[in-house]
C-alpha positions, 0 to 999 in steps of 0.5 A: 772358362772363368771369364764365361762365369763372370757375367751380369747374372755372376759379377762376382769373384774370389781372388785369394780369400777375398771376394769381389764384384764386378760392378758398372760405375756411371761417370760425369760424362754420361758412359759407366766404367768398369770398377772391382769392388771388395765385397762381403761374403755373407752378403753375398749369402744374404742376397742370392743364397748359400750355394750361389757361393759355389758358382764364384770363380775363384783365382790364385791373386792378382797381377798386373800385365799390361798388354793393350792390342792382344788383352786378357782379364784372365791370365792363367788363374791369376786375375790381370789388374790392367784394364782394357782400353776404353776403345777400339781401333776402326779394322780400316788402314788410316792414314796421317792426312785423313780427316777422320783424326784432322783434330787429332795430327793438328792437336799433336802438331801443336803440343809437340810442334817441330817434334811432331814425329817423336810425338806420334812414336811416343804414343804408339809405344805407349800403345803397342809397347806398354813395358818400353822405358820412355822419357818424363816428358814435361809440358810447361808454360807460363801462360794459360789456354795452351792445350797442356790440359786438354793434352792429359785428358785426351790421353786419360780418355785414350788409355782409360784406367791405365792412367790416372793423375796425381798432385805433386804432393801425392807424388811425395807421399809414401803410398803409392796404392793409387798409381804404380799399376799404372800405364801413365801417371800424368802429375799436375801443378808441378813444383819439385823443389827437392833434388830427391824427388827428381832422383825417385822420378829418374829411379822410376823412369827406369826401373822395372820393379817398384815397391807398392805400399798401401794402408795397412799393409806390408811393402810388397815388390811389383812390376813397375812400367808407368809413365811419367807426364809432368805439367806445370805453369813454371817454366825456370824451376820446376824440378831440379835436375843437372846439366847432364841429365837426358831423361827428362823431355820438356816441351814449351807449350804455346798458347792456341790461338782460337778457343774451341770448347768442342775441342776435347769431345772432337780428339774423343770421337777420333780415337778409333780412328787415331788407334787405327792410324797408330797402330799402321803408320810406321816408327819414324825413330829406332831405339836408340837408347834404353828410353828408346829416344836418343837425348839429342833427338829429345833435347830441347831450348825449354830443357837448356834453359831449366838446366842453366837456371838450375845449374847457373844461380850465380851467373844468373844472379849477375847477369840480373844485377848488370842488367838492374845497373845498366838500365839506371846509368847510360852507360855502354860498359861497366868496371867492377871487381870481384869484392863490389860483385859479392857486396851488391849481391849479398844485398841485392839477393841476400846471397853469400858467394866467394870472390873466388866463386865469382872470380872463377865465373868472370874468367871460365864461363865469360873470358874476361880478364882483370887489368894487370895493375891496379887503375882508378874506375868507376865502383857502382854500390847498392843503398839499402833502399835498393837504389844504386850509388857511384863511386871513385875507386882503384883496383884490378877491375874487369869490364863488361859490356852491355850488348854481353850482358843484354843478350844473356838476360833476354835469352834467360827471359825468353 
């Protein structure tokens, strides 16, 4: 009955003791969208008379029940802050080889690439299950025209006002107003540097309750069932996470190798299409977790190598030095001790590890073992102008070759 009151002659409405109106915002892209603006009453009164008041449906306040196959504006007489999507799917069955998403399947083969099938089930949970737990899912590259952008646009033209996209810095601020009635909360130009941010994403992934904090007014408790897509230009750190960590799913994106500036508006003109192949085509997973996906089956190269930069500093740190004094001396192997390995460090990072540290390094992580007595070797040292030295000296000194350290640092550039 309420929403059969809402209509152009009416757009207003009474939620709690506000009042608000219906009102058809234009956009850059040409089409209007819908937007609830606050409005005064006695303008109200103003413009169509004291009694018009009577008319305004009134309702108890606001929630937020996202629900994108079967919605409702109007739920009980409670006004439902979720929107509905800006499309709808075609009533005809479409299947994954139709050319009528030709764009889309190959714009999904590309983002996703041999994860293609975990692609389309995440997507269709995002459509038909809006309140499942998903994994962060990351895109990253270091190189430009890679589709991360397109990507987010094209889900922002799919979802409509349910998702909005944020900097990282807006991530960090204490209002979240703008983003936790949100289906997907898409955060751009990401660089966490900060272990608690990583724990509020990881919180947020998985919570179903959130605090909304606005202005001027008081912390209130909400649902909570956003979805996190990070995007970001730095592939090594952009957030902080540990070796154990399953709910992050990062993809490298590569670059695409002809451009198409009609690419975007082709994925928009498929969407009916591809809601319709969505909705029909069936799961290729099962919930296999709270996040649904399994973390073998969302583990990737792109995450094992932002584990070991995160988690391996010192090794890291080594392996960049052996690397630097392989490529100055010709030499297939080079003896060292723990004390040199400190030294050169400290002056080639500014970096302040143990001989413990490293020794324990030397012994668990890369299997090599000191000699038994004390022999004269080779010592490699660092100026401080950067350029490194021999000398002659005696201890218990361990070797390592360069093949070793060549396929360590080629795999940490990759």
């Amino acid at each position: 009955m309420i929403q059969l009151l809402m209509n152009e002659e009416n757009p207003y409405i009474r939620v709690g003791t506000s009042y608000y109106k219906i009102i058809r915002k234009p956009t850059i892209s040409g089409d209007t969208i819908s937007l609830m603006s606050k409005w005064n009453r006695e303008t109200i009164i103003t413009d169509h008379g004291k009694d018009f008041i009577s008319n305004i449906p009134k309702l108890d306040d606001f929630i937020c029940i996202p629900d994108n196959l079967n919605y409702e504006r109007i739920i009980g007489n409670f006004y439902n802050t979720y929107n509905e999507l800006p499309f709808k799917p075609v009533e005809e069955k479409v299947d994954i080889d139709s050319p009528k998403i030709e764009k889309s399947i190959l714009f999904l083969n590309h983002i996703f690439g041999n994860q293609f099938l975990l692609g389309i089930d995440y997507l269709k949970i995002l459509l038909e299950l809006p309140t499942q737990y998903l994994p962060i899912l990351c895109l990253v590259s270091k190189e430009r025209a890679t589709g991360k952008t397109t990507m987010i646009k094209w889900l922002k033209a799919i979802f409509g006002l349910n998702m909005t996209y944020i900097k990282g810095d807006s991530f960090s601020s204490q209002f979240n107003a703008d983003w936790t009635a949100k289906l997907i909360v898409a955060i751009d130009e990401v660089f966490f540097d900060r272990k608690e941010i990583t724990e509020r994403l990881k919180y947020l992934s998985t919570t179903d309750k959130d605090k909304i904090e606005r202005k001027g007014h008081d912390r209130e408790e909400i649902d909570f069932f956003a979805k996190f897509i990070l995007c970001s230009n730095n592939e090594d750190n952009f957030i902080q996470i540990d070796e154990n960590e399953i709910r992050f799913w990062i993809i490298k994106v590569k670059p695409i190798k002809e451009e198409n500036t009609e690419f975007l508006f082709q994925l928009v003109t498929e969407i009916p299409y591809f809601l319709s192949f969505l909705l029909t085509h069936p799961f290729t997973t099962e919930k296999k977790s709270r996040m649904w996906f399994s973390p073998n089956e969302i583990k990737t190269d792109a995450l094992r190598k932002l584990v070991w930069r995160n988690n391996n500093k010192l090794e890291r740190q080594m392996i960049e030095l052996f690397n630097e004094i392989f490529e100055n001396f010709d030499e297939n192997e080079i003896q060292f001790t723990p004390t040199d390995i400190v030294s050169m460090l400290k002056t080639m990072f500014k970096a302040y590890w143990s001989v413990s540290d490293v020794r324990k390094l030397l012994k668990n992580n890369w299997k090599i073992e000191p000699k038994n007595n004390s022999l004269a070797y080779v010592k490699y040292d660092i100026e401080y102008n950067g350029s490194f030295y021999q000398l002659n000296k005696i201890g218990r000194y361990f070797t390592v070759n360069r093949n070793f350290i060549t396929e360590i640092y080629d795999e940490m550039m990759r």
